[in-house]
N, C-alpha and C positions, 0 to 999 in steps of 0.2 A: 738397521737404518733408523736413524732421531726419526722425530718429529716432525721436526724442520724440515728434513733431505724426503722426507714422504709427499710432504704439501709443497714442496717445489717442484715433485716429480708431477704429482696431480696438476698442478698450475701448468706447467709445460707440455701438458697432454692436453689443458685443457684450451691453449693458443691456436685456433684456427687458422687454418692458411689456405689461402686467395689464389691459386694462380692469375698470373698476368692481369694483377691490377695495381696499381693504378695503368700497367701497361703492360704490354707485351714480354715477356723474360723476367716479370719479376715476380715473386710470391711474396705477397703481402704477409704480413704474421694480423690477423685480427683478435684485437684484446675482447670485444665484445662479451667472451663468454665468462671471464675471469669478472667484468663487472654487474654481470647479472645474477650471481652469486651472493650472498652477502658474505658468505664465510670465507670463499676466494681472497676478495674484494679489499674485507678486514683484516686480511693477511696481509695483502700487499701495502695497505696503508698502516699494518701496525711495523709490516717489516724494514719498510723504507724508513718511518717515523724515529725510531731503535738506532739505528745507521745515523740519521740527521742528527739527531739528539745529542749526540755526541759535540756537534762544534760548534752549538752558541750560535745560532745563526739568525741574522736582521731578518732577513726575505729572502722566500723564494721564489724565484723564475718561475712562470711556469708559459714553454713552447707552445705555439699552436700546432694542433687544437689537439691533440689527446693530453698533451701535458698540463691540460686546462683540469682535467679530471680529477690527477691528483696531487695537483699544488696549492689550490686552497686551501683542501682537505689537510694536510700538511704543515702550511701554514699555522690555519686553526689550531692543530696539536700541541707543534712546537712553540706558540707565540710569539709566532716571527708575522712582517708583514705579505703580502704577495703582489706580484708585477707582469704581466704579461704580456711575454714577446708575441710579436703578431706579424702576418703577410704583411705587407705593403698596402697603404689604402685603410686600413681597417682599424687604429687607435685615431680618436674625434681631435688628439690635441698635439702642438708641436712635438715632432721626434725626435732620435739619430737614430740611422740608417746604415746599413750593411748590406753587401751584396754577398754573394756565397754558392758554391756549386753543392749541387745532391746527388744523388744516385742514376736520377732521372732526369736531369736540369739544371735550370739557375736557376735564383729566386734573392726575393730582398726581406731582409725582417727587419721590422722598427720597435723600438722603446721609446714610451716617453721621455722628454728631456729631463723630466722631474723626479720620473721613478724610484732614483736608490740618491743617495749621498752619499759623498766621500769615505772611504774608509767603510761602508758596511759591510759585512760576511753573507756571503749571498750562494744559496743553492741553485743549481738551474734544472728544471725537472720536466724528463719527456718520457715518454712510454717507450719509446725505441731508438736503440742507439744502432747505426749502421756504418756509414760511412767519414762519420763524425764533422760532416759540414754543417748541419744543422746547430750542434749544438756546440761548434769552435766560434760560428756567428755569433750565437747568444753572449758566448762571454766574452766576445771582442765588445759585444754594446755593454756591457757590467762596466768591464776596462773601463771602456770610454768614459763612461759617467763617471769613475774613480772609484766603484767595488773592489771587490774580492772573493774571488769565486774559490769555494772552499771545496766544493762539490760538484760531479756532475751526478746525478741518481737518475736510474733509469730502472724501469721493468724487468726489458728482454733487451737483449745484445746479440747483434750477428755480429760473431768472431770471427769468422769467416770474410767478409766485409775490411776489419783491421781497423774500424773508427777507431780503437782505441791507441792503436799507433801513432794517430793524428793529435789526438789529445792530450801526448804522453807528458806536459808540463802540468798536468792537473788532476786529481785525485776522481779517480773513476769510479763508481759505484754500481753495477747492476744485480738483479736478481735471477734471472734467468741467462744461459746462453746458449745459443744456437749455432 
């Protein structure tokens, strides 16, 4: 076994799961323990950075709110900008707006109107990819503004889920699956 396929094994032993939270039937995956680590931590952000680095990319997305964790960080790396998709309510300045089902719900996420320009190469970056409405929103508001989502990167994927069936016109990235 590399390297690699050892500290991916470590990392996926070391994803805690919740039952029934945020509700009832569901198990959560909690990253928490991967960024309390530093050497976890600097894996995931050297291994996603390695993958990014590949496509010249403006900015990345980064989803609320675990995707907040490591899309600056990211950012910073590559020397791209960053932009953050957020709930409803919670950017101070005019947006566009999306509606969207999850797992567990509906929900609306906003971008600023200013966020990206025409034409830029844009990663969108969340800790979990499940049932892929989360992060199909994100890139409808990319769309919108006239991006180009080059990427979706993520941590952990439940395959099981099929988000990625849903995404299938866009270049999928994750690190873990479940």
């Amino acid at each position: 076994m590399t390297k690699t396929a050892m500290t991916l094994e470590l990392l996926k032993k070391s994803v805690r799961d919740i039952p029934d939270f945020p509700k009832k039937g569901i198990i959560f995956k909690d990253i928490t323990p991967l960024l309390q680590n530093h050497e976890t931590f600097s894996f995931i952000i050297d291994a996603l950075s390695e993958e990014l680095s590949k496509l010249k990319l403006d900015l990345i997305i980064g989803i609320e709110s675990r995707g907040f964790i490591f899309s600056p960080v990211l950012a910073y790396q590559l020397k791209a900008g960053f932009a953050p998709v957020r709930k409803q309510g919670k950017l101070p300045w005019r947006t566009h707006q999306v509606n969207y089902s999850l797992e567990y719900g509906e929900a609306v996420l906003e971008i600023h109107q200013d966020a990206l320009s025409s034409g830029m190469r844009v990663a969108v970056v969340d800790d979990l990819l499940a049932t892929g409405g989360t992060a199909e929103a994100a890139c409808r508001l990319v769309e919108k503004l006239g991006g180009k989502v080059e990427v979706i990167a993520c941590v952990i994927e439940l395959g099981f889920l099929k988000g990625r069936d849903r995404l299938s016109s866009y270049n999928v990235f994750s690190m873990l699956n479940y």
